[in-house]
N, C-alpha and C positions, 0 to 999 in steps of 0.2 A: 136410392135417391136419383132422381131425371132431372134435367134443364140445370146446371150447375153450373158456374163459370167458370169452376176453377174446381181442380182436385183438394188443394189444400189454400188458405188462408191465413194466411202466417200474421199474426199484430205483435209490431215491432220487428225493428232491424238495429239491431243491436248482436252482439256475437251469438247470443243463442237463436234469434232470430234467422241473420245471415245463416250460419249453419244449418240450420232448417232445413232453408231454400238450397243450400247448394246440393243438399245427403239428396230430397224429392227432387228436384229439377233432373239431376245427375241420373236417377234411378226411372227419367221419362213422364213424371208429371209434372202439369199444371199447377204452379203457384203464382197467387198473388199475396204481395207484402204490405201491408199497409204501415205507415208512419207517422205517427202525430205531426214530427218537425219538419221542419224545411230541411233541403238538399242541398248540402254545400262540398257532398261528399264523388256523385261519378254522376258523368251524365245520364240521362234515360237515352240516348239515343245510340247504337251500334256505333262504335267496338266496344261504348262507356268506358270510356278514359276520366281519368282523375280532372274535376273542374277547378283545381287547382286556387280556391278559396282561403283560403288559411293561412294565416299570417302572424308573426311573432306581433302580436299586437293584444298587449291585456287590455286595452281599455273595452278594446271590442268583447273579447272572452267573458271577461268578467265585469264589466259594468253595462255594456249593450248585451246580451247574451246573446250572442249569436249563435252559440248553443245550442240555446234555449235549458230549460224554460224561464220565463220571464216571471220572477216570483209574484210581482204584482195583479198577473193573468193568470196566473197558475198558484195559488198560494198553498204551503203545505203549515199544518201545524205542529203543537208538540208541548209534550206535559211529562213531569218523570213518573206520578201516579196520579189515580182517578181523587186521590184527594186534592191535588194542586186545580180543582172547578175544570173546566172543557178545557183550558188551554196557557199556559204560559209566553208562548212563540207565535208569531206569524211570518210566515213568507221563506227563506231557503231554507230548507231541511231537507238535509242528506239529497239535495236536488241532482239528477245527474242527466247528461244532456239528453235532452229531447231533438235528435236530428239525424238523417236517414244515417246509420252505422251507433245509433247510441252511444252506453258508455267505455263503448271503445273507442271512440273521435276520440276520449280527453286522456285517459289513460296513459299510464308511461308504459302499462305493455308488459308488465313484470306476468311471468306465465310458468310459476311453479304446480309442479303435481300434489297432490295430496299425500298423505303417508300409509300402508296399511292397515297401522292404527285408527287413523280418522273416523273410518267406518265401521268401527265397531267399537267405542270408547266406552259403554256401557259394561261391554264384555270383557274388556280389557282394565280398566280402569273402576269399575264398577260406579254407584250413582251418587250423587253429592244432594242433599237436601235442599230444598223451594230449588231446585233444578230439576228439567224433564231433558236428561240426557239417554238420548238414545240408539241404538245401533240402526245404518240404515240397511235397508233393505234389499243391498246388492256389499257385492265386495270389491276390492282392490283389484283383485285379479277380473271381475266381472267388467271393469270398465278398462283395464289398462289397455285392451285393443283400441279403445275410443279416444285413449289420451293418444296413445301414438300417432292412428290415424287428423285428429285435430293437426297437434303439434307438426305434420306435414305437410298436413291442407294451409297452415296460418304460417311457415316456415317460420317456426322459432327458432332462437338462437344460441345456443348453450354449449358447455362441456357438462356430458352427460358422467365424469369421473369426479366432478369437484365437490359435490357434497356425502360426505361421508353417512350421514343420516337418510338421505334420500332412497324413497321406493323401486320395489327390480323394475328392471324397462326393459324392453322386447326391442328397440331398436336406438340408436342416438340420434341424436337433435339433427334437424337437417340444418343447419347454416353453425356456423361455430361461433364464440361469444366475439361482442361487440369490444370497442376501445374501451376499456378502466378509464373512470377516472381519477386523476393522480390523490386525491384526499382521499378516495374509496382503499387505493390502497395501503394508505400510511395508518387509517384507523382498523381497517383488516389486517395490519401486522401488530397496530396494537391489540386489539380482539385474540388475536392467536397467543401473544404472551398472557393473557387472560386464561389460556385454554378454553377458549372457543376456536371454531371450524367456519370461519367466512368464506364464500363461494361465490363464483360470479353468476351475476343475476341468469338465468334464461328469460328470454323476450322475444318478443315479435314483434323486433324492428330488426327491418333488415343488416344483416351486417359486412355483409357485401349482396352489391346487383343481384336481384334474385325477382324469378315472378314478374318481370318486366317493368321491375319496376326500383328504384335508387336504391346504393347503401346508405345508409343515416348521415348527415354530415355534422355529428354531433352540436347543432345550434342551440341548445340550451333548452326550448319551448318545446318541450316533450309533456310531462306533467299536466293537466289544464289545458290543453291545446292542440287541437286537428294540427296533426304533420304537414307542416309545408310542400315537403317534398314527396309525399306518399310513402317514405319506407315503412309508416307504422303496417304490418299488415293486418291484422284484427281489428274492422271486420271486414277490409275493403277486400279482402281474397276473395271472400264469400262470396258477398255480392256479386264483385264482377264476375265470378265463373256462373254465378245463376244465372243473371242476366245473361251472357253470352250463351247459355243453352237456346236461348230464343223461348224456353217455356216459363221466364218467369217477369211478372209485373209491378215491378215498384212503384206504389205510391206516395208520394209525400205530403204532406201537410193532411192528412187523411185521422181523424180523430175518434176510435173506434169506443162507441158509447153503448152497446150492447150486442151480446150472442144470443141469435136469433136460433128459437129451439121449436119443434114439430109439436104437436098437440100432446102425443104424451109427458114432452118437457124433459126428457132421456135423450132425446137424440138433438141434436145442434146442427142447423141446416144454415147456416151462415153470420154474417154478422153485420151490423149497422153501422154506419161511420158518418161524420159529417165532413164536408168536402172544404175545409177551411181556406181553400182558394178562393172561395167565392165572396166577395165582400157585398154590402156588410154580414147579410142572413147567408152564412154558410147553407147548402142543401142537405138532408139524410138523402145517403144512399145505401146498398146495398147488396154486399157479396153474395153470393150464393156457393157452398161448397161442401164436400165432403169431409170434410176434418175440417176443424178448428186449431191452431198451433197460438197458444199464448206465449208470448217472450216478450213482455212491454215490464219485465222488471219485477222484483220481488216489493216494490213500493206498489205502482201501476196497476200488475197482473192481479193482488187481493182488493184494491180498490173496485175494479170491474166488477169482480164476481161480489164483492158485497153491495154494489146498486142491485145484484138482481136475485141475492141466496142464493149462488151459486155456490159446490164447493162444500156445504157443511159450515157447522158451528168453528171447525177450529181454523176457519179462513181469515187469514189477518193475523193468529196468533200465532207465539214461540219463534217473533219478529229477534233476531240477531242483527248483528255490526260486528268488527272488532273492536274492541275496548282502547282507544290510542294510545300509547304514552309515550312521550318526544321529548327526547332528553338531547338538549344542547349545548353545543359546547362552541365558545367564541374565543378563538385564535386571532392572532398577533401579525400575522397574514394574511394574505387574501388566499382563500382556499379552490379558487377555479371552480367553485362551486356553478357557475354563471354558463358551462359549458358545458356540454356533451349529453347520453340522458341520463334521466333524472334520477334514477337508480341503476348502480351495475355491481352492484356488492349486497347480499345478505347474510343474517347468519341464524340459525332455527337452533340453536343450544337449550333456549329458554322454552320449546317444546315439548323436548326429550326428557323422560324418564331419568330420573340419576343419585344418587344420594345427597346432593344440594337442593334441589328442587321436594325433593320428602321432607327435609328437613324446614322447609320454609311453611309446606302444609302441616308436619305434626304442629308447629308454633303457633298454627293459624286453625287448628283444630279442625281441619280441611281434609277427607280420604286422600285427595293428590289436587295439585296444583300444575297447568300449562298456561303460559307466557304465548308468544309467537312468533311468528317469522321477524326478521329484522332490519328492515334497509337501512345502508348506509347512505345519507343524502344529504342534496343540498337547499338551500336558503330560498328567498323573497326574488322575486324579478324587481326591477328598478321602481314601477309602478306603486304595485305593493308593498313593500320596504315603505316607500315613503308614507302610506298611509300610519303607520305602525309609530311614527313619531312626533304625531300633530304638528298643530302650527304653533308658531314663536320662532326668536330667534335661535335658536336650539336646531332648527331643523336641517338648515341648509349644512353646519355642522357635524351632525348628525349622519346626512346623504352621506360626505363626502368621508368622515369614516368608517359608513357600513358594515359595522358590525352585525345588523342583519340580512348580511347578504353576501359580499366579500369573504367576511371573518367568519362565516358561518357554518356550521356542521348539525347534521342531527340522526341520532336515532331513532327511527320510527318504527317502535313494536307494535303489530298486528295480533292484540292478542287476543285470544280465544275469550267469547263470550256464550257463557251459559245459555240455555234457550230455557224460558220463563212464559208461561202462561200470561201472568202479568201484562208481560212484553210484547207492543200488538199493534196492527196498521189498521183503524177501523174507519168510520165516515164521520167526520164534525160535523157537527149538527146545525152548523149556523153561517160557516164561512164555505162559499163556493169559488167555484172558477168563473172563468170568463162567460164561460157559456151553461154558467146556472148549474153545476153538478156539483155534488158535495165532496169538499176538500180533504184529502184524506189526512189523518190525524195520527201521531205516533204516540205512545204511551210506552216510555220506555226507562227503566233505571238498572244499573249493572247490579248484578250479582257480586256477594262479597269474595267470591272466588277471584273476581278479576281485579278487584282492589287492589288484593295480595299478590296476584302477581304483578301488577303495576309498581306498589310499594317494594316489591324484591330486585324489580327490572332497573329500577330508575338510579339508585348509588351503584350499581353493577355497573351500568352504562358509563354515569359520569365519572368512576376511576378510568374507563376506558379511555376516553374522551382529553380524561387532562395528562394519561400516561401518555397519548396521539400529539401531545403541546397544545391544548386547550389553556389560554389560563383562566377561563371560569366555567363552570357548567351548570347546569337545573334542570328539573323534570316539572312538565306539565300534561297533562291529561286533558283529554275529549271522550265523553263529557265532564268539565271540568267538574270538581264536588267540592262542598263545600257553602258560599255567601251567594245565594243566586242574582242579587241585585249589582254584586259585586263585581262579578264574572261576564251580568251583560253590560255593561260599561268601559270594562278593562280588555275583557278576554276577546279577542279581533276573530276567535272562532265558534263565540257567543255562548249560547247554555246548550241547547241540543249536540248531540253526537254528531262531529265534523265526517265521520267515516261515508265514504261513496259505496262501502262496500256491507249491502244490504241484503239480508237471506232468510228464509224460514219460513215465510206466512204461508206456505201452501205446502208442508213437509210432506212428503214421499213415507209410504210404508206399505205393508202387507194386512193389514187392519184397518178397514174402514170406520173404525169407531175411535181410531185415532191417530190419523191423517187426514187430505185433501186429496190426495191422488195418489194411485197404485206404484206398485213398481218402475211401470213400463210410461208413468208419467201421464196418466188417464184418468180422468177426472172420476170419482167412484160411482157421482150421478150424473155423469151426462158425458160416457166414455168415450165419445167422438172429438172431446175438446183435452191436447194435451198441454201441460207444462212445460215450455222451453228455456226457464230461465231461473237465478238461484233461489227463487222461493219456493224451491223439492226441496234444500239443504235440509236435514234432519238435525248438523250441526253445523255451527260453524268454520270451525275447528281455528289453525292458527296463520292458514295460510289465504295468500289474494285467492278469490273465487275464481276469476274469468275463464282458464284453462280446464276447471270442471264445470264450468254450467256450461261451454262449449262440447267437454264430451259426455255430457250427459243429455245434450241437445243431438248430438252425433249418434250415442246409442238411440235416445227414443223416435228418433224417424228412420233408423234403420230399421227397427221392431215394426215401424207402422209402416216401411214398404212393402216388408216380409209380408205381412197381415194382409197385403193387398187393398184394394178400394175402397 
């Protein structure tokens, strides 16, 4: 291919994106990034220093979305099956930010590895019925160069001795873990009289000056909210070492509506974007490149390719999340909850293999049952709290003793969701965006694998909870189940799955007749366009994604260096 702008083309800057640009930039090409959102993250101009945007301010975050995306312009839908008509839901679903660094602006940054079980739970574990669980197509050992290498490109923060379950590592964490905070560790000594094994989080946030840039000063608005001070570093490392190659061009507000393919429809010679600077009639424009790099998101990335059948029939399906369930517990004190970040304690018991965990699957008539990771965390910002207890005179009572916020604690298990045919991101047929494209629509209901483990997690938790000096506890679930008229009136995190953390619709494998993309993340018909982002997931499995969609974004542009032009 001649006359190109650019070697690669990367849509989305979000950490698989960032990553992208830093593996090609670093290795001497030309990329350009394009970004749906606005920039509130580094300048475009040399040395791109942090534009310092960001502010402990929820109204902005979540009622102005500064964000983005604004559900009103961007609306997503959502139904639990095709028997509930096109749709039950309109407007936030699973929405995550649309702005140059994605959904690492909002992120608390938790950045655990996967296990090397994960990648082969089929073979391990064997298959569970109306589930299409399967082994991927690489192993532990195949990617753990990629994790390493990430984890020092993003300087995470951790003791690599503290979890006793966790996978071999080739090197330790480059920055050591951040401040505890002090209710993390009075319910991680309750969790260990449990026998459980709590460990402090790994992240990337800085935990002392590193990268040029702050330690954290623990302010609270870590969770939902761009870093003040820059210490988050995923994905702003990224970026700015691309950027500072001088080979790479980010664009923002850049809204990428089709990949633009050569007459046999194999090969992809760039892509089309509309220039949403320009008001009112944004312009089409267009990239011209050698490679194609998708990372606009495991929501996003199946939407795109199903405006144009790209990808195959199974694009869009075998849609995961993890399954939530947030068991609270409100104490008698104020739990400091309000300070530092937003997790620094988890604990993965409910993952592992054991004779408890058999025991809840033979009851539940289940081959084997996995739970998930577990953060120990805290409550409501002042804003939101107050939403949570309408108006009347009740309220202002209500603020001042905070019980959801002050007095509050929670455990939030991550847990592993089955991948289902069912379960899928495809095009609604009636509701569009701003600019006339069809809104992409989720069809999704857990599997009863996850029920069971929800219902096994939830009294496990709140003994933990009130042996920590809780004096009350409960479990609640996303998506909740149960009275659907119920739940959207009561429940403040509505009928659809609250989880940010979205995987599958473009699974990775070594059979084209049943995956989206190869091994090496390349599309099976139109190999020049790869996958950057967690919609390869094969599984979900039980842990945060961002650390493997990062190296797995890490390996497949080091394979497309190798590969050459």
């Amino acid at each position: 291919m001649s006359d190109v702008d650019c070697d690669a083309v990367v849509v989305g800057s979000g950490p698989g994106g960032a990553t992208a640009a830093e593996v090609l930039t670093a290795a001497g090409w030309s990329v350009i990034v394009l970004e749906k959102g606005r920039n509130h993250l580094l300048s475009l101009e040399a040395p791109h220093e942090p534009l310092r945007h960001f502010a402990n301010d929820e109204i902005a975050a979540h009622r102005r979305f500064l964000l983005g995306p604004d559900p009103l312009l961007e609306p997503r839908t959502y139904r639990r099956t095709e028997a509930d008509g096109e749709r039950l839901a309109v407007g936030n679903v699973n929405n995550l930010p649309s702005t140059v660094g994605g959904g690492g602006i909002h992120a608390d940054a938790k950045l655990p590895r996967f296990l090397e079980e994960d990648f082969c739970l089929r073979s391990t574990r064997g298959p569970v019925e109306g589930a299409s669980v399967e082994d991927w197509p690489l192993a532990y050992d195949d990617l753990e160069p990629h994790y390493t290498a990430v984890e020092q490109l993003f300087g995470v923060a951790g003791d690599a001795e503290a979890n006793p379950f966790a996978a071999w590592r080739s090197a330790p964490y480059p920055l050591p873990p951040g401040d505890d905070m002090p209710m993390a560790v009075v319910t991680s000594e309750a969790a260990e009289r449990a026998g459980f094994h709590p460990y402090r989080a790994p992240t990337g946030i800085n935990s002392i000056a590193a990268d040029g840039r702050p330690a954290c000063t623990d302010c609270g608005y870590c969770g939902g909210y761009g870093c003040p001070v820059q210490a988050k570093s995923d994905p702003i490392a990224a970026l700015q070492r691309a950027l500072r190659t001088g080979r790479c061009d980010l664009r923002p507000e850049s809204y990428v509506t089709e990949i633009v393919r050569d007459a046999s429809g194999r090969r992809a010679t760039g892509v089309r974007y509309l220039d949403l600077r320009e008001h009112p009639e944004p312009s089409v424009r267009e990239v011209r490149a050698h490679h194609v790099v998708l990372a606009a998101g495991a929501f996003e990335t199946p939407r795109l390719l199903l405006r144009q059948g790209l990808g195959g029939d199974l694009v869009g399906r075998y849609l995961t999340y993890h399954y939530q369930t947030f068991t609270v517990g409100i104490f008698g004190r104020d739990t400091g909850g309000e300070r530092g970040r937003s997790v620094t304690h988890l604990h993965d018991d409910l993952l592992i293999d054991g004779p408890g965990l058999r025991a809840v699957a033979r009851e539940a008539g289940l081959p084997w049952v996995r739970g998930g990771v577990v953060e120990h965390g805290a409550g409501h910002m002042p804003v939101e709290e107050s939403t949570t207890y309408g108006p009347g005179e009740h309220h202002l009572p209500s603020m001042r003793d905070s019980a959801l916020r002050r007095r509050f604690w929670v455990f939030t298990m991550q847990g592993e969701d089955l991948p289902q045919a069912a379960n899928r991101i495809d095009l609604d047929p009636s509701v569009t965006d701003a600019w006339g494209l069809p809104a992409g629509r989720v069809t999704y209901a857990p599997h009863r694998h996850e029920l069971v483990a929800s219902a096994h997690a939830g009294p496990v938790h709140e003994a933990i909870l009130r042996d920590a000096g809780a004096q009350a506890a409960f479990t609640a679930t996303s998506p909740p189940q149960g009275d659907l008229d119920l739940h959207a009136t009561a429940n403040p995190l509505g009928i659809a799955p609250a989880s940010k953390h979205v995987m599958g619709t473009a699974r990775m494998g070594a059979d084209p007749t049943t995956s989206v993309v190869s091994p090496e993340q390349r599309l099976w018909d139109c190999d020049n366009v790869l996958v950057c982002d967690s919609s390869v997931f094969v599984t979900s499995t039980g842990y945060n994604p961002t650390l493997t969609l990062a190296a797995l974004a890490h390996r497949a542009s080091t394979l497309l260096v190798g590969g050459g032009r």
